[in-house]
PDB file of N, CA, C and O in Angstrom:
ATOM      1  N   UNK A   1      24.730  -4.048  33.244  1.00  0.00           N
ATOM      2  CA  UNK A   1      23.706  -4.269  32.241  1.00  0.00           C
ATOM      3  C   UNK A   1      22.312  -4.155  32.851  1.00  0.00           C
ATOM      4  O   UNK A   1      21.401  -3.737  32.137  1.00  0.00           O
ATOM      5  N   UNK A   2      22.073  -4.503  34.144  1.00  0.00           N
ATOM      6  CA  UNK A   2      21.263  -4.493  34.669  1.00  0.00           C
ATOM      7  C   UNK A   2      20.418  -3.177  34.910  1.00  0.00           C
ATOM      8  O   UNK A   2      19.207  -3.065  34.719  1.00  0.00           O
ATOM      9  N   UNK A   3      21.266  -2.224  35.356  1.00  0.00           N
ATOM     10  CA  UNK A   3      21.114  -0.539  35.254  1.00  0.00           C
ATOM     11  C   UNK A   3      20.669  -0.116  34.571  1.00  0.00           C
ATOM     12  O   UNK A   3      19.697   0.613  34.767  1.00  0.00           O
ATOM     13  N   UNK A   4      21.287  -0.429  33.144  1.00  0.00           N
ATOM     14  CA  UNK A   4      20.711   0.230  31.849  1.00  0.00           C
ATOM     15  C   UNK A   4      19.370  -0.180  31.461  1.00  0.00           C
ATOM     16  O   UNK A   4      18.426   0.565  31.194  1.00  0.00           O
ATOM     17  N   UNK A   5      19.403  -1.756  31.460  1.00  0.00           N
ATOM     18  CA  UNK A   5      17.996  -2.032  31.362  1.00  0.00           C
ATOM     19  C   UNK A   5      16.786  -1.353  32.218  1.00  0.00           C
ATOM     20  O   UNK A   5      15.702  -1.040  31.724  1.00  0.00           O
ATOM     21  N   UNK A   6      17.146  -1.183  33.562  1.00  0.00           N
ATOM     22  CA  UNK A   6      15.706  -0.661  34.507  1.00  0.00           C
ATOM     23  C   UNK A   6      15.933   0.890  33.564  1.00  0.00           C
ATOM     24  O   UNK A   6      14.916   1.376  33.071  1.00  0.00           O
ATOM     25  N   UNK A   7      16.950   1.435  33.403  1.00  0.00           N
ATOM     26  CA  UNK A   7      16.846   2.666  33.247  1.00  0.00           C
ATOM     27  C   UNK A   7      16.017   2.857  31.684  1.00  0.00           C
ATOM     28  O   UNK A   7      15.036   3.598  31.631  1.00  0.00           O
ATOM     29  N   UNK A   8      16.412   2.266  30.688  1.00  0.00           N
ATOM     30  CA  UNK A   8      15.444   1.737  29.546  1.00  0.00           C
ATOM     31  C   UNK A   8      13.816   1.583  29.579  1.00  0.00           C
ATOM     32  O   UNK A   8      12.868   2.121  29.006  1.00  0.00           O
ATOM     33  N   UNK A   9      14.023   0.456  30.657  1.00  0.00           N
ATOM     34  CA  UNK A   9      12.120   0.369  30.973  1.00  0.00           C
ATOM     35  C   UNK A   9      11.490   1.683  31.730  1.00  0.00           C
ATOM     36  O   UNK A   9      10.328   2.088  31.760  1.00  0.00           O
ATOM     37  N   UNK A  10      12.634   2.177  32.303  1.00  0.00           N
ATOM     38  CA  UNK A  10      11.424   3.150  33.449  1.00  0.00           C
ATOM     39  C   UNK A  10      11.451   4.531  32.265  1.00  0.00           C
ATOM     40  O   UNK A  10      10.527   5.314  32.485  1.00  0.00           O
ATOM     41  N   UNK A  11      12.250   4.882  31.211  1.00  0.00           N
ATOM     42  CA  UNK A  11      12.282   5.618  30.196  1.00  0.00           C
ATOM     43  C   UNK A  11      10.931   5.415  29.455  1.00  0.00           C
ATOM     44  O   UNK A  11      10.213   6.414  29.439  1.00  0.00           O
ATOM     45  N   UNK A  12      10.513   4.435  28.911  1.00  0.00           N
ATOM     46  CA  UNK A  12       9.694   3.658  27.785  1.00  0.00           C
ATOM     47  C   UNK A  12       8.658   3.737  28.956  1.00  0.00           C
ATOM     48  O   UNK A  12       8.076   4.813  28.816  1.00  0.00           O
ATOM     49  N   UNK A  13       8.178   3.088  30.030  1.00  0.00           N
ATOM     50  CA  UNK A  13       6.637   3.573  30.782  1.00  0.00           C
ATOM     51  C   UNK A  13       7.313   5.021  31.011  1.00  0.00           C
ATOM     52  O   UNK A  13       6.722   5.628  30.117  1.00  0.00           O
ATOM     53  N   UNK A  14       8.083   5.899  31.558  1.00  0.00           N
ATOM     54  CA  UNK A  14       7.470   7.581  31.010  1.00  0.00           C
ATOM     55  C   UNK A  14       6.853   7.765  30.085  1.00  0.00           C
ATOM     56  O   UNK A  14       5.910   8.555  30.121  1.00  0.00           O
ATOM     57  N   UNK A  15       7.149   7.176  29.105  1.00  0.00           N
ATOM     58  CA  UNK A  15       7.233   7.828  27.653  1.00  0.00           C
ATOM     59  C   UNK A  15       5.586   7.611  27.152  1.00  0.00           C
ATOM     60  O   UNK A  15       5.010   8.376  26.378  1.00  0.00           O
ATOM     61  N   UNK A  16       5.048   6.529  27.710  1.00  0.00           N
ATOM     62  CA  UNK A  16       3.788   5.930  26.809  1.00  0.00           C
ATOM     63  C   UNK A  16       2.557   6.165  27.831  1.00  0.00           C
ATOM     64  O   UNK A  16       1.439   5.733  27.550  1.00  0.00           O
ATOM     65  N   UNK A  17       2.831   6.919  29.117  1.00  0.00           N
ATOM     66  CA  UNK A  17       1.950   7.824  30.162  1.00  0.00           C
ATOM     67  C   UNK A  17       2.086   8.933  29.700  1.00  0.00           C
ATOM     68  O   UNK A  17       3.078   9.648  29.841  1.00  0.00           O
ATOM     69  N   UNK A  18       0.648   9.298  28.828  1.00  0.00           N
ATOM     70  CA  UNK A  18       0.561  10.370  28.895  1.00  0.00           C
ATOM     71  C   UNK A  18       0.271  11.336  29.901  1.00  0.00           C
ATOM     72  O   UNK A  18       0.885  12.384  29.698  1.00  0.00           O
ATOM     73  N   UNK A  19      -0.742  11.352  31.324  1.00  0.00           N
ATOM     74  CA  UNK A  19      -0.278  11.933  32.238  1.00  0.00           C
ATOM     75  C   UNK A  19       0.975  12.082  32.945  1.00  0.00           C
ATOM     76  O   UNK A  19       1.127  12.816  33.922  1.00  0.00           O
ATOM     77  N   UNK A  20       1.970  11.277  32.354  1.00  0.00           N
ATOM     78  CA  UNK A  20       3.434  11.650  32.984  1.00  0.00           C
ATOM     79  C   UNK A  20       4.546  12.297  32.372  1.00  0.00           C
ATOM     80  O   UNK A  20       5.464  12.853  32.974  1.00  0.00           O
ATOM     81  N   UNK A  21       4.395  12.179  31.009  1.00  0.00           N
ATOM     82  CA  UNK A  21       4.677  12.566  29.568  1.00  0.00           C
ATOM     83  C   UNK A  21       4.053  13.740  29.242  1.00  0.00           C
ATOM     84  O   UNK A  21       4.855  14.468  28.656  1.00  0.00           O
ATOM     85  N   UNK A  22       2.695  14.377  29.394  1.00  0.00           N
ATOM     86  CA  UNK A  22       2.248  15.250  28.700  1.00  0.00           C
ATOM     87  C   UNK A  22       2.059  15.296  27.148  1.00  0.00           C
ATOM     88  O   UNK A  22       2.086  16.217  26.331  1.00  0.00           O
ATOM     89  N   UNK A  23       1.913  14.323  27.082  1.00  0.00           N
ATOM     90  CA  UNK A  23       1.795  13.837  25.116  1.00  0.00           C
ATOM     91  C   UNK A  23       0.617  14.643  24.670  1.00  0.00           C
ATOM     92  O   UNK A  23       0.776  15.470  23.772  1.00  0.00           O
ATOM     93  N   UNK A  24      -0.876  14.420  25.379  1.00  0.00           N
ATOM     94  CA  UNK A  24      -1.892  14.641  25.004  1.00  0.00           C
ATOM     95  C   UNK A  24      -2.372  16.200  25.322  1.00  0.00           C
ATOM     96  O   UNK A  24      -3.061  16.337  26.333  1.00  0.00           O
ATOM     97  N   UNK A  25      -2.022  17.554  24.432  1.00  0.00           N
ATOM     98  CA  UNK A  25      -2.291  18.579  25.026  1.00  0.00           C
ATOM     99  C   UNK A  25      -3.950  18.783  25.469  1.00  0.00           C
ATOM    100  O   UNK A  25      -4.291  19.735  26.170  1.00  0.00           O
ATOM    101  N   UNK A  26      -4.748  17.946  25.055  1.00  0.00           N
ATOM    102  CA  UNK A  26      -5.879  18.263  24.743  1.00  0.00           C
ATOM    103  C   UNK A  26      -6.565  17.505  26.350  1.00  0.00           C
ATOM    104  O   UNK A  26      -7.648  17.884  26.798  1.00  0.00           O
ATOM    105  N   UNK A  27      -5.921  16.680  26.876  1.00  0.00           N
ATOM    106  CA  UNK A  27      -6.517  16.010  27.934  1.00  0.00           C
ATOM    107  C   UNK A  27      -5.844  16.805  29.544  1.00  0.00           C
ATOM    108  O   UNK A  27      -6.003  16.464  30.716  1.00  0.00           O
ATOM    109  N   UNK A  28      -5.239  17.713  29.061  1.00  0.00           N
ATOM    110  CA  UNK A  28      -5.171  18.237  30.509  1.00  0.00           C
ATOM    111  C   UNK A  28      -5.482  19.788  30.224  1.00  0.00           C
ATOM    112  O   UNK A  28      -4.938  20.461  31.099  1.00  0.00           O
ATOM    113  N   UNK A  29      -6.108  20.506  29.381  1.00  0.00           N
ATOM    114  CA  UNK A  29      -6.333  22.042  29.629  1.00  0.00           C
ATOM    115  C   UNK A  29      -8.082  21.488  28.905  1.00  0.00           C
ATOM    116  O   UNK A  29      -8.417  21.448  27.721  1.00  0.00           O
ATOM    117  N   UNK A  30      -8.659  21.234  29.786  1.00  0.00           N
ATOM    118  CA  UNK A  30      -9.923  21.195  29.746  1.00  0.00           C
ATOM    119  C   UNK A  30     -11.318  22.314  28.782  1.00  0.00           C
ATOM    120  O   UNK A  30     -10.967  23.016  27.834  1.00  0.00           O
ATOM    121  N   UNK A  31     -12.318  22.284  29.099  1.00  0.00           N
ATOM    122  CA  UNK A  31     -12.980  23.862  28.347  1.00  0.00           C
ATOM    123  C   UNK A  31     -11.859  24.795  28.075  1.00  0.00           C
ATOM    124  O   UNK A  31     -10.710  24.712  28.509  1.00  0.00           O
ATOM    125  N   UNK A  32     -12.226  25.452  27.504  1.00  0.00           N
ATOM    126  CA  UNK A  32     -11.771  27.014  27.340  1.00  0.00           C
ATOM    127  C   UNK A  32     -11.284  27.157  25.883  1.00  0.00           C
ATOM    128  O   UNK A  32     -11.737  26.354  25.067  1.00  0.00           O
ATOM    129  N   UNK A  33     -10.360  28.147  25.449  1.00  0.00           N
ATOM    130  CA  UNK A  33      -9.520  28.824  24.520  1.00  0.00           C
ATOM    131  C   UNK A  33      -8.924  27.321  23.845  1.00  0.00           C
ATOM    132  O   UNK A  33      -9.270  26.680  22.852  1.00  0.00           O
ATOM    133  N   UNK A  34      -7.810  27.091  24.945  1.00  0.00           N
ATOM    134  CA  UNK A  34      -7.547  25.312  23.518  1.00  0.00           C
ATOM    135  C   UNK A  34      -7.744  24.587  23.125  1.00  0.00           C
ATOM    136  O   UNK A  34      -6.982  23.974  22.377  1.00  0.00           O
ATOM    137  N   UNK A  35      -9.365  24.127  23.546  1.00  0.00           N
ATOM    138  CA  UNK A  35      -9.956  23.069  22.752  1.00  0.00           C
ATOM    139  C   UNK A  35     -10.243  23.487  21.839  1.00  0.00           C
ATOM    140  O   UNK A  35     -10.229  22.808  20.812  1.00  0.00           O
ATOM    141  N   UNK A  36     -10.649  24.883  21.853  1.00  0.00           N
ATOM    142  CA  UNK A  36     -11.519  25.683  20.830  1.00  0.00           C
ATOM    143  C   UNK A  36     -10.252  25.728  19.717  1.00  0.00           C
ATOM    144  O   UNK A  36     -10.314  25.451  18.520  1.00  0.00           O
ATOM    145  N   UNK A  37      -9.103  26.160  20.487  1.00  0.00           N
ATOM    146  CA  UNK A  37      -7.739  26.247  19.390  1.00  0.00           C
ATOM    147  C   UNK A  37      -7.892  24.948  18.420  1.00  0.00           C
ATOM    148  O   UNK A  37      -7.941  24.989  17.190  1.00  0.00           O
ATOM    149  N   UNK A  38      -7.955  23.785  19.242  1.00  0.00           N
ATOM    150  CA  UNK A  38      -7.460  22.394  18.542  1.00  0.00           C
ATOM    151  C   UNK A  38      -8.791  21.774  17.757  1.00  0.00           C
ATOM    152  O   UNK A  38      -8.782  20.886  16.904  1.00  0.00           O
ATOM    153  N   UNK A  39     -10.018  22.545  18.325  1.00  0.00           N
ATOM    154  CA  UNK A  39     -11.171  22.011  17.377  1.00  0.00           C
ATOM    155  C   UNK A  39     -11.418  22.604  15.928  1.00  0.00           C
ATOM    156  O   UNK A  39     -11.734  22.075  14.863  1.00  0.00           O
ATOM    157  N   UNK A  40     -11.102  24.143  16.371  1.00  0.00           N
ATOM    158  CA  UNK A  40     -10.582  25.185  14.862  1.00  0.00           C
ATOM    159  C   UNK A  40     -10.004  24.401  13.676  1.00  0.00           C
ATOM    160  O   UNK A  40     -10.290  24.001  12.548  1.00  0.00           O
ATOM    161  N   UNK A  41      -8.726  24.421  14.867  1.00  0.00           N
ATOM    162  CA  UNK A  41      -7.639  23.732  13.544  1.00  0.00           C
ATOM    163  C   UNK A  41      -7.924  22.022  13.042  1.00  0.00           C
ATOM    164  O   UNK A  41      -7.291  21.662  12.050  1.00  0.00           O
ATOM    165  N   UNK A  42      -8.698  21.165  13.598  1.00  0.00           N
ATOM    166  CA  UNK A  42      -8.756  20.222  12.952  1.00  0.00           C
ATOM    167  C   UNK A  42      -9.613  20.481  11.794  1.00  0.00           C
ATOM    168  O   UNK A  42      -9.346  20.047  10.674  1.00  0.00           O
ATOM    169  N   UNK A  43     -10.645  21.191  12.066  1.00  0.00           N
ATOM    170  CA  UNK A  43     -12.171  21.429  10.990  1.00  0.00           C
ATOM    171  C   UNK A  43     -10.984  21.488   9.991  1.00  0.00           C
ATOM    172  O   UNK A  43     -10.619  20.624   9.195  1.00  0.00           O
ATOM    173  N   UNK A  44     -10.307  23.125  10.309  1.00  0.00           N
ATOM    174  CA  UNK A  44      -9.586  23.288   9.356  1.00  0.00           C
ATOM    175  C   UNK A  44      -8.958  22.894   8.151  1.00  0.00           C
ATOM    176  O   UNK A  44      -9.185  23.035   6.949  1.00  0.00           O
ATOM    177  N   UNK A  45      -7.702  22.108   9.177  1.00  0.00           N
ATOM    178  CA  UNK A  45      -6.678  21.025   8.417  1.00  0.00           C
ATOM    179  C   UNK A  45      -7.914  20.062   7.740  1.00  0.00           C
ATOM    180  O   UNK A  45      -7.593  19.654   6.624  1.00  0.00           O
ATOM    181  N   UNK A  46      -9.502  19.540   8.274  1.00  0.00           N
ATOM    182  CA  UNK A  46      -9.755  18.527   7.341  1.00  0.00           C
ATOM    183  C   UNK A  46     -10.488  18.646   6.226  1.00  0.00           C
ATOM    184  O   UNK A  46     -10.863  17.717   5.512  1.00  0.00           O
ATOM    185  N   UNK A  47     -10.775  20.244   6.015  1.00  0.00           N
ATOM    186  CA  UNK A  47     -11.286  20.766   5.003  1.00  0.00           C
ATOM    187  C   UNK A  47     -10.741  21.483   4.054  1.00  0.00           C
ATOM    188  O   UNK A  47     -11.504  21.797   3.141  1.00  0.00           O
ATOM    189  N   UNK A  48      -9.712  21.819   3.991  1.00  0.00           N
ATOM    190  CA  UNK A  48      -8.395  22.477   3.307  1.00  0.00           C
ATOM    191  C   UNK A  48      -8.522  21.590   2.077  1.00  0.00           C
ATOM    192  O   UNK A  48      -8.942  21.948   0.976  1.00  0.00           O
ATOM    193  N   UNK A  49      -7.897  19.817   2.590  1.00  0.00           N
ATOM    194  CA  UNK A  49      -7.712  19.490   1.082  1.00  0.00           C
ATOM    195  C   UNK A  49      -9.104  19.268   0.189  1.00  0.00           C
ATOM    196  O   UNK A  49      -8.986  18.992  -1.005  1.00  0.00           O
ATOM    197  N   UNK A  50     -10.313  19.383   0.741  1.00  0.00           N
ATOM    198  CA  UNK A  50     -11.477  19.249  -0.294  1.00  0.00           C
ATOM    199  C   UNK A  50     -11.867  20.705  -0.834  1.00  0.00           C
ATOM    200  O   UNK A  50     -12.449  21.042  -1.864  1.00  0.00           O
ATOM    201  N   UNK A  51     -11.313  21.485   0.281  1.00  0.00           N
ATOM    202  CA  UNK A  51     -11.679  22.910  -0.702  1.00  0.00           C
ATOM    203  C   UNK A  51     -10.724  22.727  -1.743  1.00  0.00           C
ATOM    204  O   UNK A  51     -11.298  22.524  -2.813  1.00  0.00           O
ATOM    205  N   UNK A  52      -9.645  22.724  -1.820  1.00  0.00           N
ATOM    206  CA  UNK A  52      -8.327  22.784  -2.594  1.00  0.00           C
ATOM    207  C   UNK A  52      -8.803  21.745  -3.735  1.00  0.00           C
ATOM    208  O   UNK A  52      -8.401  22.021  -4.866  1.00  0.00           O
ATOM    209  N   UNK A  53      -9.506  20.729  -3.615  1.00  0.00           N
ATOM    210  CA  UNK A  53      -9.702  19.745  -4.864  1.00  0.00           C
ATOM    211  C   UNK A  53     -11.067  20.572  -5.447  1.00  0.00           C
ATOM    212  O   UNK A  53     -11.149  20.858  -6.641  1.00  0.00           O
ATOM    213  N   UNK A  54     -12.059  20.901  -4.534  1.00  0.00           N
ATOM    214  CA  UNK A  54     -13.254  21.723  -5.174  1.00  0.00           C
ATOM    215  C   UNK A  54     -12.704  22.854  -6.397  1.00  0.00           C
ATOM    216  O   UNK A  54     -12.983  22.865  -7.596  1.00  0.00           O
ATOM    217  N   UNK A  55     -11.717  23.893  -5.516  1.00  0.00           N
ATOM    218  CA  UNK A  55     -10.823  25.058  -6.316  1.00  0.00           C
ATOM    219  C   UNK A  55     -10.607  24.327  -7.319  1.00  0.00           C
ATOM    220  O   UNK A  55     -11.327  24.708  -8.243  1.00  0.00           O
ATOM    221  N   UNK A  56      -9.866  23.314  -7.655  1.00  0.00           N
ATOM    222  CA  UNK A  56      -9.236  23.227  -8.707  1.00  0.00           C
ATOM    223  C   UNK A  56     -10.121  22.645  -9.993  1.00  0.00           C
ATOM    224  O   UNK A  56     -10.122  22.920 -11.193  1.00  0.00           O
ATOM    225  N   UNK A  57     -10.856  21.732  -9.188  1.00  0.00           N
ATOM    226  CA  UNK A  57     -12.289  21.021 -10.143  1.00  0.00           C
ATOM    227  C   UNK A  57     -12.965  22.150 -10.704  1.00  0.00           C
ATOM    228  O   UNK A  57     -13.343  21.974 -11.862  1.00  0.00           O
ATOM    229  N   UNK A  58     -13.273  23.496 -10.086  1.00  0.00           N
ATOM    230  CA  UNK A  58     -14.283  24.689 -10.334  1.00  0.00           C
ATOM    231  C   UNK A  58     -12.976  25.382 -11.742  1.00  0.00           C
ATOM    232  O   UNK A  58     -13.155  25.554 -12.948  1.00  0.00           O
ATOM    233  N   UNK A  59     -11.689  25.626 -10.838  1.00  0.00           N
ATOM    234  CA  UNK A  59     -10.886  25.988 -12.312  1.00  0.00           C
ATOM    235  C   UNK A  59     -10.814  25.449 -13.572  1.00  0.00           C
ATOM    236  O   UNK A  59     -10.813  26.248 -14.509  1.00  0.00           O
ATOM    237  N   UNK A  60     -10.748  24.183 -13.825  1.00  0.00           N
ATOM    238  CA  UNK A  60     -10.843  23.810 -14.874  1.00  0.00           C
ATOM    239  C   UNK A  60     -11.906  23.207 -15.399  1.00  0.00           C
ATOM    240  O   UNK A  60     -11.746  22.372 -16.289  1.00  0.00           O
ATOM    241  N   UNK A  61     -13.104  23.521 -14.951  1.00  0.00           N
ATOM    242  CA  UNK A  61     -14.306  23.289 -15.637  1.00  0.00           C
ATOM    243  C   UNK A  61     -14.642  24.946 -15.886  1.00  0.00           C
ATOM    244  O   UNK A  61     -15.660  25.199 -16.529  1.00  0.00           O
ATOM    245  N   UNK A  62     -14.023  25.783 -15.518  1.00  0.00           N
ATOM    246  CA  UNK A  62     -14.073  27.543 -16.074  1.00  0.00           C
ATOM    247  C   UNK A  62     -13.171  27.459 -17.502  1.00  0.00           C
ATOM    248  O   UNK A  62     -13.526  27.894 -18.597  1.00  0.00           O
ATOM    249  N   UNK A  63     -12.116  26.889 -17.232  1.00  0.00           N
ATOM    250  CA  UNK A  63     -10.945  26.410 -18.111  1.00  0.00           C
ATOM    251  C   UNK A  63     -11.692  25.521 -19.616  1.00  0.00           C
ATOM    252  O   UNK A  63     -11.304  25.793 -20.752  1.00  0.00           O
ATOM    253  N   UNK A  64     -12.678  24.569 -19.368  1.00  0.00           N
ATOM    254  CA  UNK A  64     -12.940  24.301 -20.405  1.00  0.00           C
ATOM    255  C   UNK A  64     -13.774  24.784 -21.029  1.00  0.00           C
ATOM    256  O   UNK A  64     -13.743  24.794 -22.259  1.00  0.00           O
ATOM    257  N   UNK A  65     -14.789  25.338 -20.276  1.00  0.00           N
ATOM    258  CA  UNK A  65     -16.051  26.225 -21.153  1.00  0.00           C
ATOM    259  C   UNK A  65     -15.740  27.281 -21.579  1.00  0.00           C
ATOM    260  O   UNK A  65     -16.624  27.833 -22.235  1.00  0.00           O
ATOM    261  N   UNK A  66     -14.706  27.872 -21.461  1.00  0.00           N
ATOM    262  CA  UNK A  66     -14.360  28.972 -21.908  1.00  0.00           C
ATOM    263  C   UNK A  66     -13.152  28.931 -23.199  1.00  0.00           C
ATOM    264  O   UNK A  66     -12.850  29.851 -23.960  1.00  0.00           O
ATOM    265  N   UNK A  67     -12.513  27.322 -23.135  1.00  0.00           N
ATOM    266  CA  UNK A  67     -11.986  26.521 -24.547  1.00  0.00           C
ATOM    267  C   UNK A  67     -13.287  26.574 -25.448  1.00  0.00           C
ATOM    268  O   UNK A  67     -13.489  27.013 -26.580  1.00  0.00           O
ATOM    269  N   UNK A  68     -13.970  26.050 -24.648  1.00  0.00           N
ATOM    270  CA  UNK A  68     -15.416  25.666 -25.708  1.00  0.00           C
ATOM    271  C   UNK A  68     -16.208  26.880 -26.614  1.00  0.00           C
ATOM    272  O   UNK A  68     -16.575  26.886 -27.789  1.00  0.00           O
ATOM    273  N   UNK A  69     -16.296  27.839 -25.599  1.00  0.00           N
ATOM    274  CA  UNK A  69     -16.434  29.027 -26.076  1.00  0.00           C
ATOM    275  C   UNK A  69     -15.647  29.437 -27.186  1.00  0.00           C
ATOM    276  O   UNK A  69     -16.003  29.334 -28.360  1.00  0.00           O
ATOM    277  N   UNK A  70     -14.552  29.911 -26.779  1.00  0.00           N
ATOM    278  CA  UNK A  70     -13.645  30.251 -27.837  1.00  0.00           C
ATOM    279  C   UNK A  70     -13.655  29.526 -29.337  1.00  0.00           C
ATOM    280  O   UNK A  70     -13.720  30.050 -30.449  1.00  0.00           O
ATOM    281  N   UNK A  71     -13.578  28.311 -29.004  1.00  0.00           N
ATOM    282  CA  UNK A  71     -13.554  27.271 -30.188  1.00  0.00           C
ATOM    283  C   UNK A  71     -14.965  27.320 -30.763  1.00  0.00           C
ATOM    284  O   UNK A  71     -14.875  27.085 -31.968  1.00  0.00           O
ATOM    285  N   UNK A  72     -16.105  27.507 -30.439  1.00  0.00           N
ATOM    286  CA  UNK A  72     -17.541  27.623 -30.926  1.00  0.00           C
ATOM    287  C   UNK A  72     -17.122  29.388 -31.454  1.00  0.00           C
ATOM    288  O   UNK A  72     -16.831  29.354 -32.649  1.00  0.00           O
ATOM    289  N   UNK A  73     -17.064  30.277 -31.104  1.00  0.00           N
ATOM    290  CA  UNK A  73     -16.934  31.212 -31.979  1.00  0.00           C
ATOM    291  C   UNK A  73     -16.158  31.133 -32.923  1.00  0.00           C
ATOM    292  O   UNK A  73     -16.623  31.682 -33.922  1.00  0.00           O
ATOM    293  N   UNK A  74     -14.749  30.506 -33.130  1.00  0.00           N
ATOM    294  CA  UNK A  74     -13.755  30.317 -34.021  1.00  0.00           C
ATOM    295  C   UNK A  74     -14.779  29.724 -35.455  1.00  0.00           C
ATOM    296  O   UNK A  74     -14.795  30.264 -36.561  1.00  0.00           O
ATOM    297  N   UNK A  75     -15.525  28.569 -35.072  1.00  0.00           N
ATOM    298  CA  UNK A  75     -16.058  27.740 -35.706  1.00  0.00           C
ATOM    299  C   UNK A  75     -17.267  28.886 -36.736  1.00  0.00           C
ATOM    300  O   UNK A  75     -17.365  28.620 -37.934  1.00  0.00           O
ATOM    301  N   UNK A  76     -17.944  29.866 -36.268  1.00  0.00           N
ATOM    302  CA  UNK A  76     -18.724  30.564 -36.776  1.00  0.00           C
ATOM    303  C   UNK A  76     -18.100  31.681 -37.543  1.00  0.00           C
ATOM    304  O   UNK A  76     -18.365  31.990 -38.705  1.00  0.00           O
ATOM    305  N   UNK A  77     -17.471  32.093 -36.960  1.00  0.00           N
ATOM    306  CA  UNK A  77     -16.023  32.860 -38.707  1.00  0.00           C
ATOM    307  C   UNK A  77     -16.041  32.316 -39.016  1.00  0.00           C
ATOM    308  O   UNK A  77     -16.416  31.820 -37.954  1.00  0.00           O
ATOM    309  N   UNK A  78     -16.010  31.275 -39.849  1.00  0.00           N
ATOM    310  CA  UNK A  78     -15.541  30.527 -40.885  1.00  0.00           C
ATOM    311  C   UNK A  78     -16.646  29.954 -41.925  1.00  0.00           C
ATOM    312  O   UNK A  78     -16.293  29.270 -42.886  1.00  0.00           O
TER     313      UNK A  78
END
């Protein structure tokens, strides 16, 4: 029992060193190409969902003025 346990703990401190682990890609390839990779893609990923809510807010305010439209000409035939 004893075994398993050291072998448990020395598993769990690998695991939570990231210099021993390699968890953190961003803290060992310094300047260059992958920060730039990982700074890209965060902007990215954190602007995606407000464009995506903007898109859809801009669609259906096209969506209603153009109900409105329709329905304001309907209204003048008559």
């Amino acid at each position: 029992m004893s075994r398993l346990r050291t072998l448990v703990l020395a598993l769990i401190a690998l695991a939570t060193v990231p210099e021993i682990a390699y968890a953190c890609a961003v803290c060992f390839d310094g300047p260059g190409e992958t920060r730039q990779a990982f700074f890209a893609t965060t902007a990215f990923l954190s602007l995606l969902p407000l464009g995506m809510v903007a898109g859809t807010g801009a669609w259906l305010r096209n969506k209603a003025r153009r109900a409105d439209t329709d329905g304001s000409a309907e209204s003048q035939d008559d």
